[in-house]
PDB file of N, CA, C and O in Angstrom:
ATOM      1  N   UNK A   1       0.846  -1.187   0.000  1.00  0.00           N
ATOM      2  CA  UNK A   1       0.000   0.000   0.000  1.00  0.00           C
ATOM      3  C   UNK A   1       0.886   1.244   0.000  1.00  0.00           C
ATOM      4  O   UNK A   1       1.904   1.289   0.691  1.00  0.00           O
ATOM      5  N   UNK A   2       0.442   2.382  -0.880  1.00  0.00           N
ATOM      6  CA  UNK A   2       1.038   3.638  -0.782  1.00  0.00           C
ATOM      7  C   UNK A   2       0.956   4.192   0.341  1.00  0.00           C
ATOM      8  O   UNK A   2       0.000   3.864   1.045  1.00  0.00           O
ATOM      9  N   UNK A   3       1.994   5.271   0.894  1.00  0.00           N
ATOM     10  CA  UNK A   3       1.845   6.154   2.224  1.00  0.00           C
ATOM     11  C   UNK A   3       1.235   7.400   1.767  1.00  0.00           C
ATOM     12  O   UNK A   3       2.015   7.642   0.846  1.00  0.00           O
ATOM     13  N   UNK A   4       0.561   8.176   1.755  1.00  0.00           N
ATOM     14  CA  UNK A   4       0.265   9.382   1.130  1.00  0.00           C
ATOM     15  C   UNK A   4       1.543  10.295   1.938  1.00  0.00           C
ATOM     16  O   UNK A   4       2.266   9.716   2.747  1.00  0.00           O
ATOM     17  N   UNK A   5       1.728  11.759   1.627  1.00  0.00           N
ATOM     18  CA  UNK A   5       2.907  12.610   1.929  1.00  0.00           C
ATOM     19  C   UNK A   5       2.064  13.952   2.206  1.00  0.00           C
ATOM     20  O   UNK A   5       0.922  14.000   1.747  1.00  0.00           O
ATOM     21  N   UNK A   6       2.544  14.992   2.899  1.00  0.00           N
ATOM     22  CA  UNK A   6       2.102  16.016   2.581  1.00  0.00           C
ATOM     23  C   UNK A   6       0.589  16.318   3.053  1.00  0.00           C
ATOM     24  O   UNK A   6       0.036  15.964   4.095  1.00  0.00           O
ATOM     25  N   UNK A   7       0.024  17.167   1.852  1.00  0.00           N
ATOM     26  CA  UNK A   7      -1.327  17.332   2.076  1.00  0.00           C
ATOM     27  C   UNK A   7      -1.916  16.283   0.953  1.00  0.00           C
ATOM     28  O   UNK A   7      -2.700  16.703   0.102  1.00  0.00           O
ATOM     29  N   UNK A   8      -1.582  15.148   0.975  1.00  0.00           N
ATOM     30  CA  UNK A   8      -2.001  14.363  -0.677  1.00  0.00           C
ATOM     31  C   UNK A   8      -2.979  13.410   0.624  1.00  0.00           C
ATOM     32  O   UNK A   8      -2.804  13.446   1.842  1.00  0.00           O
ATOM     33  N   UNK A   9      -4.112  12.525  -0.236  1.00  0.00           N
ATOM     34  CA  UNK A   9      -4.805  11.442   0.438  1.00  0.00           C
ATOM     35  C   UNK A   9      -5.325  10.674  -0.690  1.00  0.00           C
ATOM     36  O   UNK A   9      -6.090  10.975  -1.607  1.00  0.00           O
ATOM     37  N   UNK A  10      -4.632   9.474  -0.340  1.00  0.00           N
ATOM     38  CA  UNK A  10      -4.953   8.581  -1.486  1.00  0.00           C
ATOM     39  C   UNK A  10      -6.025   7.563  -1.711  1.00  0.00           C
ATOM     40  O   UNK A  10      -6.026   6.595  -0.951  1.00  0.00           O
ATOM     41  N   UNK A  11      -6.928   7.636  -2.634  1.00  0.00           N
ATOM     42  CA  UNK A  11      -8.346   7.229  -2.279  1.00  0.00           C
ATOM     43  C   UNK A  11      -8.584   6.067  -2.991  1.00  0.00           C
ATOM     44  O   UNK A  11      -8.086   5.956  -4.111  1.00  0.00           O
ATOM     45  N   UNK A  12      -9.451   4.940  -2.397  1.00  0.00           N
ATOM     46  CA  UNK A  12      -9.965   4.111  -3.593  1.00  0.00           C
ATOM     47  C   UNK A  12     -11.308   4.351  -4.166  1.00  0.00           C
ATOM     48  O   UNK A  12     -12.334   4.361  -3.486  1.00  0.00           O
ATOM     49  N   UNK A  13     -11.270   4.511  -5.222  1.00  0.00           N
ATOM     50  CA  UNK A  13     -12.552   5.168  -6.184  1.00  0.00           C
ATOM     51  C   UNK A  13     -13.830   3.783  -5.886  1.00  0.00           C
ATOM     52  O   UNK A  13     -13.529   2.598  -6.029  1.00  0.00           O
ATOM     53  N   UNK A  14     -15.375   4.305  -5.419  1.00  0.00           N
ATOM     54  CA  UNK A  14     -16.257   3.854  -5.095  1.00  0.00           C
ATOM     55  C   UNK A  14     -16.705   3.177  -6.480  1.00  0.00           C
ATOM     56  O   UNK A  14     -16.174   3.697  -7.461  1.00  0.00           O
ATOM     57  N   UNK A  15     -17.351   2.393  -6.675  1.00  0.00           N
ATOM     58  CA  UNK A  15     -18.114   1.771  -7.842  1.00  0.00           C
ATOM     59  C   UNK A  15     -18.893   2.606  -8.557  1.00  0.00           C
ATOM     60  O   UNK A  15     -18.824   2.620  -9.786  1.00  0.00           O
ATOM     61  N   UNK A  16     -19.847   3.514  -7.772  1.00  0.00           N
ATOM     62  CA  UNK A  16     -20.537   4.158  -7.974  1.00  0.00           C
ATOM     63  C   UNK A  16     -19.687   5.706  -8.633  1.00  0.00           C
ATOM     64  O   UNK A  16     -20.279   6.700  -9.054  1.00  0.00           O
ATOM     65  N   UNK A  17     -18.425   5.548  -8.569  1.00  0.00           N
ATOM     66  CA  UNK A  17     -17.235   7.046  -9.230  1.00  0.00           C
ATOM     67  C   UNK A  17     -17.372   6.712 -10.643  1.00  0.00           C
ATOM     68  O   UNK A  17     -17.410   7.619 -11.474  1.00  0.00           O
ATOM     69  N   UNK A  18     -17.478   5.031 -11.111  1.00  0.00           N
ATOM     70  CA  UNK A  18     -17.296   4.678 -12.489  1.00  0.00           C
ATOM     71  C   UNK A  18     -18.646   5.582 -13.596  1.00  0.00           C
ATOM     72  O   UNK A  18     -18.812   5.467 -14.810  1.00  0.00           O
ATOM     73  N   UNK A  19     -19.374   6.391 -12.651  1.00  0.00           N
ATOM     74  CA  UNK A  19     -19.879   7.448 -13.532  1.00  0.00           C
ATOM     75  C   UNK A  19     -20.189   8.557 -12.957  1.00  0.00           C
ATOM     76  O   UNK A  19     -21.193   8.565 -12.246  1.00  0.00           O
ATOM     77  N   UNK A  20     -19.324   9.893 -13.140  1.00  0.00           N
ATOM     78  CA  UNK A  20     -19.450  11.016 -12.773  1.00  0.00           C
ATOM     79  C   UNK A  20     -20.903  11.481 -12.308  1.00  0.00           C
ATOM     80  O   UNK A  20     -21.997  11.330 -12.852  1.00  0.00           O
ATOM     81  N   UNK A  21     -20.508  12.148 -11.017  1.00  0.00           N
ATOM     82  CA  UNK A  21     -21.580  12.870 -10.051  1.00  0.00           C
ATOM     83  C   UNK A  21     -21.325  14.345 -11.099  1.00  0.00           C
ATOM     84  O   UNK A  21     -20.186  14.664 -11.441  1.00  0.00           O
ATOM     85  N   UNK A  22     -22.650  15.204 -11.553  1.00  0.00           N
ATOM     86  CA  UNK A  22     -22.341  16.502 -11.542  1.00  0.00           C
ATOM     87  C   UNK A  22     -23.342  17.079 -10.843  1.00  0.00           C
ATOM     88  O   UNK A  22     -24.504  16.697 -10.706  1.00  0.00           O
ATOM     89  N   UNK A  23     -22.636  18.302 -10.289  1.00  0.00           N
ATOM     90  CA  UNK A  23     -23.022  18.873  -8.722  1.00  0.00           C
ATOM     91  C   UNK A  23     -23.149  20.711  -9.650  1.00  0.00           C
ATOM     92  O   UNK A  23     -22.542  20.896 -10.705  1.00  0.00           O
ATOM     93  N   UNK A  24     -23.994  21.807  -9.009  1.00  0.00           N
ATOM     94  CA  UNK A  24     -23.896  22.988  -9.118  1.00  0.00           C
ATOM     95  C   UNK A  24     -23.862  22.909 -10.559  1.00  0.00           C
ATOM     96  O   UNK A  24     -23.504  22.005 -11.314  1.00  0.00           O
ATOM     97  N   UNK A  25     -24.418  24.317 -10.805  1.00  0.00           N
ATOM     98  CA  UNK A  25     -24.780  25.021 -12.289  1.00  0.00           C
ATOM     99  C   UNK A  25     -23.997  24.595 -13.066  1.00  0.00           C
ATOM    100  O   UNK A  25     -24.409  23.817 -13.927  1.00  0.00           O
ATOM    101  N   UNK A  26     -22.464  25.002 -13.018  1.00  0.00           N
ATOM    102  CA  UNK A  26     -21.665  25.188 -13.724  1.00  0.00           C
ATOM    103  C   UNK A  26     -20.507  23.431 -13.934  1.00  0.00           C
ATOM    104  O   UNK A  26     -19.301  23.197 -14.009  1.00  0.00           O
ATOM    105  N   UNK A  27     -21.847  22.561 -13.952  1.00  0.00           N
ATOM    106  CA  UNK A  27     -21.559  21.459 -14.550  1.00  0.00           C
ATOM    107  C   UNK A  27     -20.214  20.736 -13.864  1.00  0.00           C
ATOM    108  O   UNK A  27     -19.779  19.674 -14.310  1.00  0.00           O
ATOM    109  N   UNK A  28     -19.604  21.431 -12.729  1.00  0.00           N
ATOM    110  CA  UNK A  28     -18.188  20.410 -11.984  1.00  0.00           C
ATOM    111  C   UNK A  28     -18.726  18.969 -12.004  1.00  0.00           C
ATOM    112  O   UNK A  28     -19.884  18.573 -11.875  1.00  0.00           O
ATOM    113  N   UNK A  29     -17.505  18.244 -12.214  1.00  0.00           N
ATOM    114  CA  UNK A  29     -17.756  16.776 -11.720  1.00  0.00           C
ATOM    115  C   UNK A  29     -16.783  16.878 -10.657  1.00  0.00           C
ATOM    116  O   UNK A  29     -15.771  17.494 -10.321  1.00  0.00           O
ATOM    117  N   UNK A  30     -17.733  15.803 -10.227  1.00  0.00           N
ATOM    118  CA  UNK A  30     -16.405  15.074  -8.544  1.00  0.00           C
ATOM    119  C   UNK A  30     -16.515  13.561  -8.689  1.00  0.00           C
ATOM    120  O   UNK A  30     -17.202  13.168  -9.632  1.00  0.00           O
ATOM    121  N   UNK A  31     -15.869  12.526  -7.794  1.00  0.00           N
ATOM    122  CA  UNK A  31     -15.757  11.135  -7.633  1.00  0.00           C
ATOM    123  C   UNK A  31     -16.197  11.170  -6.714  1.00  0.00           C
ATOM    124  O   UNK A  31     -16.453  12.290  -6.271  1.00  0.00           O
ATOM    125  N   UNK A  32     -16.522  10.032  -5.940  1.00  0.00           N
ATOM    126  CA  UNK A  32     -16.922   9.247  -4.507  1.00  0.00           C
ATOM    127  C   UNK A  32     -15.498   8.532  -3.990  1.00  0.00           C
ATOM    128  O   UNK A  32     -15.190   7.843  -4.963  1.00  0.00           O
ATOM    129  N   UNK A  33     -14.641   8.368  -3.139  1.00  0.00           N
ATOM    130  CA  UNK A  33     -13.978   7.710  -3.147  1.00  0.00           C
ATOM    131  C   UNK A  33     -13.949   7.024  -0.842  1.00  0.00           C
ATOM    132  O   UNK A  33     -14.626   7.487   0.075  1.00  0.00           O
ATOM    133  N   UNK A  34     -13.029   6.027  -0.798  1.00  0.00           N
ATOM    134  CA  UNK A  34     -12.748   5.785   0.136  1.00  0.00           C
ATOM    135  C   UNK A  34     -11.069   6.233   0.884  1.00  0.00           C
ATOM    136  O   UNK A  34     -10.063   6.032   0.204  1.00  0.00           O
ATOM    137  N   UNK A  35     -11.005   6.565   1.669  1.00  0.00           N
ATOM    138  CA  UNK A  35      -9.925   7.568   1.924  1.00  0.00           C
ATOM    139  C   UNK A  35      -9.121   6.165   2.447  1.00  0.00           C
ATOM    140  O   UNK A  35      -9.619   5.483   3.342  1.00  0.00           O
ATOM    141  N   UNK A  36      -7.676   5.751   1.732  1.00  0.00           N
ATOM    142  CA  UNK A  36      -6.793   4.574   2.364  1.00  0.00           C
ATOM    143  C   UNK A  36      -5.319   5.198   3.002  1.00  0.00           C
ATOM    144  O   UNK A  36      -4.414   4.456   3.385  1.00  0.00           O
ATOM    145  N   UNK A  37      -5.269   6.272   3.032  1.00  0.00           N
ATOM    146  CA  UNK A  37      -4.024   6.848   3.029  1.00  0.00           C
ATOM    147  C   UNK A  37      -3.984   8.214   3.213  1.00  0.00           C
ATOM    148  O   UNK A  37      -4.037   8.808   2.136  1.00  0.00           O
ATOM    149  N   UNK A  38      -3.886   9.182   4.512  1.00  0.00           N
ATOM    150  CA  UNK A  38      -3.922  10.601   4.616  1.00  0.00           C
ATOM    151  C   UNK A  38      -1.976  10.905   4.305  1.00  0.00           C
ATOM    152  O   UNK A  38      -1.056  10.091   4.377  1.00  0.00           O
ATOM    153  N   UNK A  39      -1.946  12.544   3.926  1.00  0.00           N
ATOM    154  CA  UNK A  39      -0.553  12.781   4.607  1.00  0.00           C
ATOM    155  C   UNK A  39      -0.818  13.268   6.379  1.00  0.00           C
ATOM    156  O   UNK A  39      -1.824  12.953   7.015  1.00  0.00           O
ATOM    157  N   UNK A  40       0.274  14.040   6.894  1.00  0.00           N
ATOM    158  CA  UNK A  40       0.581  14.045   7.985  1.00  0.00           C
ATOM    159  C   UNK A  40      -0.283  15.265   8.250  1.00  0.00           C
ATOM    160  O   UNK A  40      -0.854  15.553   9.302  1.00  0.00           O
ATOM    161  N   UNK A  41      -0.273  16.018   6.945  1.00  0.00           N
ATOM    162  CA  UNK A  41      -0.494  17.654   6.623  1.00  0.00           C
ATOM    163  C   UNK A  41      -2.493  17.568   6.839  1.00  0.00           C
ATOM    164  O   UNK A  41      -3.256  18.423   7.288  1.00  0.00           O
ATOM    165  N   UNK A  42      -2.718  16.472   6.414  1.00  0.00           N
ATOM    166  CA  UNK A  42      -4.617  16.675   6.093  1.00  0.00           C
ATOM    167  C   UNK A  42      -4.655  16.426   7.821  1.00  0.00           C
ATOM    168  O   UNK A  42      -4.023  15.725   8.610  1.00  0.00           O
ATOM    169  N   UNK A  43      -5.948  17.578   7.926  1.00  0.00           N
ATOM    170  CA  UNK A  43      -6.694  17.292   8.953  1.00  0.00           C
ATOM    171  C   UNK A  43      -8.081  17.028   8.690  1.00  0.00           C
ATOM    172  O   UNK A  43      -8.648  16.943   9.779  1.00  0.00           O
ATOM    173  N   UNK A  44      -8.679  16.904   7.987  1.00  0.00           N
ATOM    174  CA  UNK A  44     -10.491  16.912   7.500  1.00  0.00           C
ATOM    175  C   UNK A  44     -10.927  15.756   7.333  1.00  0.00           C
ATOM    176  O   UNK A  44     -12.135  15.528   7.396  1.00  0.00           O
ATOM    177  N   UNK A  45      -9.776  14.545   7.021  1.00  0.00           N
ATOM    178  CA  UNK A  45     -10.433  13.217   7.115  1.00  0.00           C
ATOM    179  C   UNK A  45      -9.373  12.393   7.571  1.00  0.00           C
ATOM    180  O   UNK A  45      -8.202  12.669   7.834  1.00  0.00           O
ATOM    181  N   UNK A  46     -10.225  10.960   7.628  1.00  0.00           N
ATOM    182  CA  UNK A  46      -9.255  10.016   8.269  1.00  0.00           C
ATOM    183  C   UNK A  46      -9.582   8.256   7.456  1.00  0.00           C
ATOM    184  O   UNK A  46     -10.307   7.897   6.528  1.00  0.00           O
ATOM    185  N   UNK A  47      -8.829   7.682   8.184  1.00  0.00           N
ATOM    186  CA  UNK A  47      -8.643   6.650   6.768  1.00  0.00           C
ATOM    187  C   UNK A  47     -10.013   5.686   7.332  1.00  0.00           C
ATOM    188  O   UNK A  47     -10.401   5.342   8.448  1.00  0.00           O
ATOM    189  N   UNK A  48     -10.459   5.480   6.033  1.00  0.00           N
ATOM    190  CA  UNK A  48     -11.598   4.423   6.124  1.00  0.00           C
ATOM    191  C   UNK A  48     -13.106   5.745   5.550  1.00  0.00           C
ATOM    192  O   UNK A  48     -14.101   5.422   4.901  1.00  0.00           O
ATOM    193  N   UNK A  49     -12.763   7.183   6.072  1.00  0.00           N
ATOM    194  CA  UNK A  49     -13.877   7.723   5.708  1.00  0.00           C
ATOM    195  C   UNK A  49     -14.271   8.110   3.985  1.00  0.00           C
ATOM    196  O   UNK A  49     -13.588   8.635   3.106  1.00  0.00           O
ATOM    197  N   UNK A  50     -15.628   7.606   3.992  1.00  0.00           N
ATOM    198  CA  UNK A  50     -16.275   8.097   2.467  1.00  0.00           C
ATOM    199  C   UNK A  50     -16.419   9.126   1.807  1.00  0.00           C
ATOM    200  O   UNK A  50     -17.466   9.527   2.316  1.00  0.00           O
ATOM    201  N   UNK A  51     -16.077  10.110   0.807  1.00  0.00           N
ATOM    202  CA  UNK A  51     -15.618  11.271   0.731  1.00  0.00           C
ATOM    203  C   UNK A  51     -16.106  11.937  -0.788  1.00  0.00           C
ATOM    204  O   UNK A  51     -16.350  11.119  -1.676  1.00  0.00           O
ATOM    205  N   UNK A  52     -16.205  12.944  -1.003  1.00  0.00           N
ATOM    206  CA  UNK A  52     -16.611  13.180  -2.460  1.00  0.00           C
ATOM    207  C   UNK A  52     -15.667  14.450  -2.718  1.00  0.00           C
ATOM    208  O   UNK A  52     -15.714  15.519  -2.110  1.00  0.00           O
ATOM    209  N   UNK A  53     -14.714  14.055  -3.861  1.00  0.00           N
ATOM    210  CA  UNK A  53     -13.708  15.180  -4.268  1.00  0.00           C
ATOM    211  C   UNK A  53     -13.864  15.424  -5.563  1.00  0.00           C
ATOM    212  O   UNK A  53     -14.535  14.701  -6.299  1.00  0.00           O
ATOM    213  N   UNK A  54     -13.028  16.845  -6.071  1.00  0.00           N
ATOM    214  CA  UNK A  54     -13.525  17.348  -7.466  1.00  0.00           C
ATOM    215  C   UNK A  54     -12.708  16.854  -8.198  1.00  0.00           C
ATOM    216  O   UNK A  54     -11.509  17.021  -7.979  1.00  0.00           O
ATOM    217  N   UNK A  55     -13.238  15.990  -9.439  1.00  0.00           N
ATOM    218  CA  UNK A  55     -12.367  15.231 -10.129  1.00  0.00           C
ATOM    219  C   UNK A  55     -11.265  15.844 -10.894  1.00  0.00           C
ATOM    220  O   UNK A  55     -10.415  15.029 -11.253  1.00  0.00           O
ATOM    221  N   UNK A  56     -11.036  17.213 -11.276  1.00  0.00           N
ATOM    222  CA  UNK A  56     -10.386  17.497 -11.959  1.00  0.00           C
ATOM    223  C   UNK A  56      -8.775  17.865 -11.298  1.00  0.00           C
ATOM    224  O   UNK A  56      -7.960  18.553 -11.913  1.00  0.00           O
ATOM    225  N   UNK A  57      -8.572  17.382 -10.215  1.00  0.00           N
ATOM    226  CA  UNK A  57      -7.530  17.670  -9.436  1.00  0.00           C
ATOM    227  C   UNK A  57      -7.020  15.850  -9.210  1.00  0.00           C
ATOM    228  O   UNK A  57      -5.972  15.606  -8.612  1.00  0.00           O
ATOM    229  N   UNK A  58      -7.826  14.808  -9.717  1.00  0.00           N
ATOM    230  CA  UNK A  58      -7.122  14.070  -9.521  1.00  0.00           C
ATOM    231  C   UNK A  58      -6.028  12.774 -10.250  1.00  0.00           C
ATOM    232  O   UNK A  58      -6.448  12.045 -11.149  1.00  0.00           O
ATOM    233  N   UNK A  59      -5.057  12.694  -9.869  1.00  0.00           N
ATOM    234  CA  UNK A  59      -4.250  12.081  -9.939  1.00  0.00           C
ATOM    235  C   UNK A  59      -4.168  10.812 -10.248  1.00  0.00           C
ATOM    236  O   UNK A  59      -4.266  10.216  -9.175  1.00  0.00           O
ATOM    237  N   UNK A  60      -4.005   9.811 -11.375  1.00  0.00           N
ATOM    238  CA  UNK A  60      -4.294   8.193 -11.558  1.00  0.00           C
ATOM    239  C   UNK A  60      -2.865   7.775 -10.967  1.00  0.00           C
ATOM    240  O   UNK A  60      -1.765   8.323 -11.025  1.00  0.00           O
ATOM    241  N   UNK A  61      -3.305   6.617 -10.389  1.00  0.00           N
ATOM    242  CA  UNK A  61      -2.119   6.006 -10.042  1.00  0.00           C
ATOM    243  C   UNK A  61      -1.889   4.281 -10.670  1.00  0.00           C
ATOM    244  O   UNK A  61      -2.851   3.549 -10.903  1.00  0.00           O
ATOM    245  N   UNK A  62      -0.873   3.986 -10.807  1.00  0.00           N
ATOM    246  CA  UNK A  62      -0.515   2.945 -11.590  1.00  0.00           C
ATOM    247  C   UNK A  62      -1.378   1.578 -11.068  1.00  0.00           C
ATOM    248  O   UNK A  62      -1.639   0.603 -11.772  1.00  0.00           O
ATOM    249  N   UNK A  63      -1.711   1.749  -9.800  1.00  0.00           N
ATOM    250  CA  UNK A  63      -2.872   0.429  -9.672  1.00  0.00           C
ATOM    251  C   UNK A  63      -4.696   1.253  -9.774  1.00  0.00           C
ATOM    252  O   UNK A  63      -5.225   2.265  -9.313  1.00  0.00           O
ATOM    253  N   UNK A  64      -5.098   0.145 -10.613  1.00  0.00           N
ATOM    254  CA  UNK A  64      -6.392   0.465 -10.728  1.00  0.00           C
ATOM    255  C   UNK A  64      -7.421   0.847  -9.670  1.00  0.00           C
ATOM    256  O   UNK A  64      -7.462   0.177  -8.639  1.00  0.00           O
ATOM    257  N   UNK A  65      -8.159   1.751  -9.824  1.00  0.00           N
ATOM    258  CA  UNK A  65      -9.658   1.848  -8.840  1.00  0.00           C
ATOM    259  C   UNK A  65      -8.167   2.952  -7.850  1.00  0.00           C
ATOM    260  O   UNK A  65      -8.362   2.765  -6.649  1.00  0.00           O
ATOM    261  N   UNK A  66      -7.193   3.700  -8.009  1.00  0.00           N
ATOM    262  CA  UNK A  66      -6.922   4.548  -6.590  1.00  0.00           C
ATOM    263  C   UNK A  66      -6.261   5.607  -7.767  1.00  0.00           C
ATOM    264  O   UNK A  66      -5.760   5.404  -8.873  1.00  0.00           O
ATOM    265  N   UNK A  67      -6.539   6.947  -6.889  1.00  0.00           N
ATOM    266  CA  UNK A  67      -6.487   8.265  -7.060  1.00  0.00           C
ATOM    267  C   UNK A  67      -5.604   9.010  -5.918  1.00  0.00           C
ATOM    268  O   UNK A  67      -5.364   8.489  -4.829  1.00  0.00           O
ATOM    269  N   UNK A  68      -5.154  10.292  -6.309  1.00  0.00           N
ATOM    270  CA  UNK A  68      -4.229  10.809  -5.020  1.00  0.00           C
ATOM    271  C   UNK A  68      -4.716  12.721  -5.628  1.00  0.00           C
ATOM    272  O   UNK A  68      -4.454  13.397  -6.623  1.00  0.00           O
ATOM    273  N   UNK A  69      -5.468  12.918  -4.430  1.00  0.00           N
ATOM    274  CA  UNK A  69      -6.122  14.048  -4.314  1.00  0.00           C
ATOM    275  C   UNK A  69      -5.382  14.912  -3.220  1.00  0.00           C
ATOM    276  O   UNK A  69      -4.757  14.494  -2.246  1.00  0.00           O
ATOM    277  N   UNK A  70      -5.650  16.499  -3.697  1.00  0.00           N
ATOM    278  CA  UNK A  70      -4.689  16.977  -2.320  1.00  0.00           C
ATOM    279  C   UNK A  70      -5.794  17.119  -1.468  1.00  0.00           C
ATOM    280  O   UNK A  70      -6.757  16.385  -1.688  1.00  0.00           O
ATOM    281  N   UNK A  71      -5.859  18.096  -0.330  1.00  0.00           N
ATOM    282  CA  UNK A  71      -7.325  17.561   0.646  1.00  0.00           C
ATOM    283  C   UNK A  71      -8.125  19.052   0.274  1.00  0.00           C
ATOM    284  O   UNK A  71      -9.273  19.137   0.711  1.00  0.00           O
ATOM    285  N   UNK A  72      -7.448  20.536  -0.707  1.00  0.00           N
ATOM    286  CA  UNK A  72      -8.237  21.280  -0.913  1.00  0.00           C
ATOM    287  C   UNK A  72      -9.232  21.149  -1.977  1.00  0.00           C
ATOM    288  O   UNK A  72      -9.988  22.051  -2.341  1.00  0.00           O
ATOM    289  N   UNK A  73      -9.161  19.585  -2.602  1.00  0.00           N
ATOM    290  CA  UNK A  73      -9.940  19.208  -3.697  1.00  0.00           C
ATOM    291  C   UNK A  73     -10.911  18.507  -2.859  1.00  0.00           C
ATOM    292  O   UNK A  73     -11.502  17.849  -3.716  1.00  0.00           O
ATOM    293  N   UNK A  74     -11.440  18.229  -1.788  1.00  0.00           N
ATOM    294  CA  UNK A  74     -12.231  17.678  -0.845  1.00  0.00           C
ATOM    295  C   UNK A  74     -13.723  18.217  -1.002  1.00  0.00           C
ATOM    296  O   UNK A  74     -13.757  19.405  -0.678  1.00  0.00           O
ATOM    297  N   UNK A  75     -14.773  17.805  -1.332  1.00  0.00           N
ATOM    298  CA  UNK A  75     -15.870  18.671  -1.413  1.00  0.00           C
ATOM    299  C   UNK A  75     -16.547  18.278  -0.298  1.00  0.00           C
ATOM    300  O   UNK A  75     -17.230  19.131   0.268  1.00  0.00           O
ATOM    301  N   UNK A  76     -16.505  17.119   0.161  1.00  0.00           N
ATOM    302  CA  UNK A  76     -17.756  16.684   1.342  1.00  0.00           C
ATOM    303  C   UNK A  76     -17.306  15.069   1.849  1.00  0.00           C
ATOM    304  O   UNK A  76     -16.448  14.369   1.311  1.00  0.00           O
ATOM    305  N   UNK A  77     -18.174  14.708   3.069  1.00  0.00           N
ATOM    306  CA  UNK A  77     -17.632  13.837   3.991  1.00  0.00           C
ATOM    307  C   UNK A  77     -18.761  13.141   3.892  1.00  0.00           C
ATOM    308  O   UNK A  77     -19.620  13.907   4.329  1.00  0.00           O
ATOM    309  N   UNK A  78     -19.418  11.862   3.490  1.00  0.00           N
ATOM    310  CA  UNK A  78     -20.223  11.426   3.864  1.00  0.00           C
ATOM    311  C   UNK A  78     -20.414  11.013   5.341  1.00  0.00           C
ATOM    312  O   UNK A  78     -19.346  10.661   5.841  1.00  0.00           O
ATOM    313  N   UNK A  79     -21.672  10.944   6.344  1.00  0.00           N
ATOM    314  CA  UNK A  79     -22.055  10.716   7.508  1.00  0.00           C
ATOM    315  C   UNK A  79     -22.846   9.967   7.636  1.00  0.00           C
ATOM    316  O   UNK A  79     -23.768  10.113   6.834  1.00  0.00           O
ATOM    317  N   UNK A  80     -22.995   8.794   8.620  1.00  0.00           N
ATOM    318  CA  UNK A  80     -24.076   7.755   8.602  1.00  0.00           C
ATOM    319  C   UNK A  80     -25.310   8.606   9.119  1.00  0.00           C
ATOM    320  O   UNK A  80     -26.416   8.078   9.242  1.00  0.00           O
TER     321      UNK A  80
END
């Protein structure tokens, strides 16, 4: 497993990411993802929490289904 660094948090993309959420007027997309990896730097989430970030900030990484977002691309926290 990757360590995330910094302000980076490395996510595994939800099933439901395999088709863009668009949110507000001006047509943004975001993903759904699961947070596996904070840096030292994020304070807003923690690992295991469900999360919705703006896709255009994120990062593919060489294994499938994970992304590396910084945490000001963070839009929302899901809550039970």
């Amino acid at each position: 497993m990757l360590k995330a660094i910094s302000d980076r948090i490395i996510v595994s993309l939800c099933e439901s990411a395999q088709s863009s959420l668009i949110i507000t007027d001006d047509k943004a997309y975001c993903h759904e993802g699961i947070v596996r990896s904070v840096g030292p730097l994020v304070n807003s989430v923690k690992i295991g929490d469900r999360i919705v970030f703006h896709v255009f900030d994120e990062l593919p990484l060489p294994q499938d289904k994970l992304a590396v977002i910084r945490e000001k691309s963070l839009l929302g926290i899901y809550t039970d």
